[in-house]
N, C-alpha and C positions, 0 to 999 in steps of 0.2 A: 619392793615386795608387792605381788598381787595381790591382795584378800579373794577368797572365793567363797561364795555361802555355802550353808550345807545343800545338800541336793533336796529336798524337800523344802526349802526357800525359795529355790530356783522356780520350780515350778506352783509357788503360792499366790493363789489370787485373793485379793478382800473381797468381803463378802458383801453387799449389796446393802441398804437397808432406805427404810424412809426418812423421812423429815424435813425441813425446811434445807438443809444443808445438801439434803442428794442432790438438790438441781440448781442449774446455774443461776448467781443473782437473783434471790428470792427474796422475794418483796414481804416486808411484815406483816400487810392486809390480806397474805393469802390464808385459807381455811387450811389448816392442815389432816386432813384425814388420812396420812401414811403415818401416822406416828400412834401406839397404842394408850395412849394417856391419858388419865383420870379426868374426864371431862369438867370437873370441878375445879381442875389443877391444884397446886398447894394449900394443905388448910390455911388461912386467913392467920391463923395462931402463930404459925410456923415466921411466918415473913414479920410477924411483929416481934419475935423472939429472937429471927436475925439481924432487925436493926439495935435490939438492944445489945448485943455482941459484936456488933462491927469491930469494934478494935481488937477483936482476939485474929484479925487479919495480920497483926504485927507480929504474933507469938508463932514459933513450929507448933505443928500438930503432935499429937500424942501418936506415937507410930506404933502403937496397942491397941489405939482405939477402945481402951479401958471403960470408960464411961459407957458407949455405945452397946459395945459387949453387954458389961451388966446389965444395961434396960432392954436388949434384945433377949437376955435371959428373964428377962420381966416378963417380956412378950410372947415369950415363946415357949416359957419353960423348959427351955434348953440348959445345960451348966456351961459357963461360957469358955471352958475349956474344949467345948465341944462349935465353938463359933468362930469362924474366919471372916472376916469383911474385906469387901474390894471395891476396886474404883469402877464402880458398875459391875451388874454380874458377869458382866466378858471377861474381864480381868480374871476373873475364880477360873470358870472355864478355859483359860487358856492356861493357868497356874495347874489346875485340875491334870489336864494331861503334859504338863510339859512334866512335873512330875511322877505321875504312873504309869504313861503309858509311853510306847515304843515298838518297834517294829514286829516285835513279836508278839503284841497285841492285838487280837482280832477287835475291831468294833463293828457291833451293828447297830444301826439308827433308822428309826421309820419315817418315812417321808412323805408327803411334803412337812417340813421343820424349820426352825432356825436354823441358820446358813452354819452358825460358828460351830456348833460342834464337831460338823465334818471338817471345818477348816483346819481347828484346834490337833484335831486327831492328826490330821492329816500330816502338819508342820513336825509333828513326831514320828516322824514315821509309819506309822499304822497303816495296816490295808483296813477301808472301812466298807462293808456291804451295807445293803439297803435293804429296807422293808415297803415297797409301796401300797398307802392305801390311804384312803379319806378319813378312814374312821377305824382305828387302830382295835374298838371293844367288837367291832362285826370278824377280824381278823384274828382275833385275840391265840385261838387253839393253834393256827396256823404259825403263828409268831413266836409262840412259845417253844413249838419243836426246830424253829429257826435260830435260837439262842447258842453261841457256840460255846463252852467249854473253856475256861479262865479266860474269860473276855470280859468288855465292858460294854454295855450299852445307855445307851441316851434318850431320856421319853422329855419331854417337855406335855406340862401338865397341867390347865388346860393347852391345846395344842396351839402352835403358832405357826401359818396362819387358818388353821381349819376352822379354830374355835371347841372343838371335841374333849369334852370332858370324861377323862376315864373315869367310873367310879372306882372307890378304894378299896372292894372286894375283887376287882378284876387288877389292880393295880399289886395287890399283894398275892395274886396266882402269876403275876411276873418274877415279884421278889422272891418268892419262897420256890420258885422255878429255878431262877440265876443263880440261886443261894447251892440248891442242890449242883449244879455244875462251875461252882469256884467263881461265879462268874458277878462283877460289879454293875450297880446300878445306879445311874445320875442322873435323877429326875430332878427339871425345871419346873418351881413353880411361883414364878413369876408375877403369874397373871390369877392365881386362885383367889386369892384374896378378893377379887371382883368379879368371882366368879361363885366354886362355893367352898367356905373352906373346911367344912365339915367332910371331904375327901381328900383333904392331906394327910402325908404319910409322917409327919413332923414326930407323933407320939410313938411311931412304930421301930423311930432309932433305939431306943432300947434292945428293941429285940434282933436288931437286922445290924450286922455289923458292914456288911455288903452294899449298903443306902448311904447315899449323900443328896442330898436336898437342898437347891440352889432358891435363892429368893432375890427380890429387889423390892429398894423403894422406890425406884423410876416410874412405874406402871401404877402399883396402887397408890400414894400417896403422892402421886404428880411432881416430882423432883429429878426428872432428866437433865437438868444443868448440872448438878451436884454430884453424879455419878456414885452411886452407894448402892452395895449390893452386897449378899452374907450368903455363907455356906455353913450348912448344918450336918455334922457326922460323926463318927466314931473318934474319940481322940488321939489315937494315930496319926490317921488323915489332915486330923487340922494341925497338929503339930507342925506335920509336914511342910501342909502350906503356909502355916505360920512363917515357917523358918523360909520359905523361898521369897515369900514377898519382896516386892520393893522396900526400901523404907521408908516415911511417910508417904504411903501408897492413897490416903486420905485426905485431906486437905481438913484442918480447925472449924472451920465452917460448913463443911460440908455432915461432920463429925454430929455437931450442936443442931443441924437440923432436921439430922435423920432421929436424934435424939428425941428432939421435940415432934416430931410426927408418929411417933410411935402411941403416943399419949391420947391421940383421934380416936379413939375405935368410934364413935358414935359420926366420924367424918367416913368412915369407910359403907357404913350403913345404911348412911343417906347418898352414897355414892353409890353402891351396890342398886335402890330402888332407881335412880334415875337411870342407870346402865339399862337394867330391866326395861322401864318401860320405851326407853329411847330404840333400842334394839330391836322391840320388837314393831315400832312405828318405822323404822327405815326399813327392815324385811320386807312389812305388808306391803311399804308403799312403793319400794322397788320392784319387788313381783310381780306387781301389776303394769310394769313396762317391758315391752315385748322384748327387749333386747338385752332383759338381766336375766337371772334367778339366782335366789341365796340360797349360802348354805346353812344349816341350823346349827347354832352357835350357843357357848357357854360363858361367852368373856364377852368385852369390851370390845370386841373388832369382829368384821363381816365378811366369810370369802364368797366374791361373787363371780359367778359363770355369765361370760361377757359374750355376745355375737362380734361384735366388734373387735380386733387385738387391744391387749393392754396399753402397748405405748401411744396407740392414734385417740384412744379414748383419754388416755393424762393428758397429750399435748390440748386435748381440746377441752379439757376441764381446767388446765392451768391457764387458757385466754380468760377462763371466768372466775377466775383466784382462788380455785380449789386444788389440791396437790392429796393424787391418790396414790395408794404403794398400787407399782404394777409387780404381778403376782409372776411374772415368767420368770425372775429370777431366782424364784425357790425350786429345789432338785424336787421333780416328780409331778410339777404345776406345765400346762402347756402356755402360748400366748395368749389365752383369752379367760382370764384370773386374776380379777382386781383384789384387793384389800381394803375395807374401809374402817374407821376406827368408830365407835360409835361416841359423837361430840352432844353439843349442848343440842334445844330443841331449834332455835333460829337458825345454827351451821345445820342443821340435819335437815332441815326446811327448805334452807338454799341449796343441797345437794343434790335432794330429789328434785327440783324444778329444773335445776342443771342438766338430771339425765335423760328427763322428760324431754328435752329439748334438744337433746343432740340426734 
């Protein structure tokens, strides 16, 4: 007997992404500026709280995620029947559409974005359109009469990788738009926590049954080994995805230290001010190299307009141990659109001297 995939397998490509793993034998001394992460990396608190747990490595996991749940209702003031967790927020997103959506789902998604939501859709069958544009709040009117009727769209918020922070008055003339035409909304936001989170729509699930709101600890609280990501919505929804998950889709430890980084808020604030000031010392000081210009940014990462192509410009940062995301692989970005992540002041020191010099 043959197996054959579905046709929408057939023609699935993975989607691209940064970090020490995109490229061949990577050396541990390199700088990693393709990956978005909390330049502080893990609170200090968290790693001492993992060694006092190492042996919960012998027990299975809670395949509830029970504990977590509750403290993420801590954090969120969410009811934790209204909270799903995943093994990184990919996993949501791919659980997200594997059960909602399907061929007779329109989606539209504005682009340049994260790669997986088209992927996600895609693997489901969906025809997915696009919204091209830099800056999704200069578009906004435009966009809105582009929304199609019991569809699903996808914002990532702040954007990835523009940096573009919607505000949450323009964010909610999308929802109460979609809402009007049957139509879902699955905003990423990921990256707000180190951006500002006083434009999250987290409060607005009450009123918006039509809202799902994806988060991570990978990005703000520096825990991309661990993979831990939650979805916040209507309890339908999570039901839903409750019930499809894997079963221990979480790992005991991974569990316990998403737990304990929740507890930081005063790490995320002194993370926020470094972000701030670091961001805005790499802008000034790449702008004044003739062969960049950035783009104005709300998070932790930098899209910059390159004279030179993406990949001639990595190969030649990776001889001097730096590793940048090249930017051609996002739908909408051409070859000359780097990414850079904003790191400590020393990696950001040697980055500029780097591009100074090529």
């Amino acid at each position: 007997m043959k197996l054959k995939p579905k046709k929408p397998i057939q023609s699935h490509k993975p989607v691209s992404h940064g970090g020490l793993y995109s490229i061949k034998n990577p050396d541990s001394d390199i700088a990693d500026f393709s990956s978005n992460i909390n330049p502080l990396g893990p609170p200090s608190g968290v790693k001492k709280y993992l060694k006092k747990n190492i042996n919960s490595l012998s027990v299975y996991p809670d395949s509830d995620s029970t504990k977590l749940r509750k403290d993420l209702f801590w954090y969120t003031s969410i009811p934790t029947n209204q909270i799903v967790v995943g093994n990184g927020a990919t996993e949501i997103i791919y659980n997200f559409c594997n059960a909602f959506l399907n061929k007779k789902t329109p989606v539209l998604i504005p682009v340049p974005t994260f790669g997986e939501y088209e992927a996600a859709a895609k693997l489901n069958g969906c025809k997915v359109s696009f919204f091209k544009t830099m800056n999704l709040a200069e578009n906004l009117e435009l966009f809105l009469k582009k929304i199609p009727k019991n569809s699903c769209i996808f914002l990532c918020n702040p954007n990835n990788p523009t940096g573009v922070l919607l505000p949450k008055k323009q964010m909610l003339k999308i929802l109460n738009n979609a809402k009007k035409k049957s139509t879902f909304v699955f905003v990423d936001e990921c990256f707000i926590e180190l951006s500002d989170s006083k434009q999250s729509l987290v409060k607005e699930l009450k009123k918006y049954e039509n809202l799902f709101i994806l988060r991570s600890l990978t990005k703000s609280f520096g825990l991309p080994g661990l993979r831990i990501g939650y979805g916040l919505g209507n309890k339908q929804v999570i039901s839903i995805l409750t019930k499809i998950k894997i079963p221990w889709n979480i790992s005991g430890i991974a569990q316990k230290a998403a737990s304990a980084a929740l507890c930081y808020h005063s790490y995320l604030v002194k993370s926020k001010k470094l972000i701030d000031k670091e961001s805005k010392f790499l802008r000034n000081s790449i702008s004044k190299i003739d062969s960049f210009s950035c783009y104005d940014t709300s998070s932790n990462f930098i899209l910059i307009k390159s004279k030179l192509k993406s990949k001639t410009l990595q190969k030649k940062l990776l001889r001097k141990k730096i590793l940048i995301r090249d930017g051609s692989t996002f739908r909408g970005l051409d070859k000359n659109h780097i990414r850079i992540a904003v790191k400590s002041h020393k990696e950001n020191v040697k980055l500029v001297k780097a591009l100074e010099g090529i």
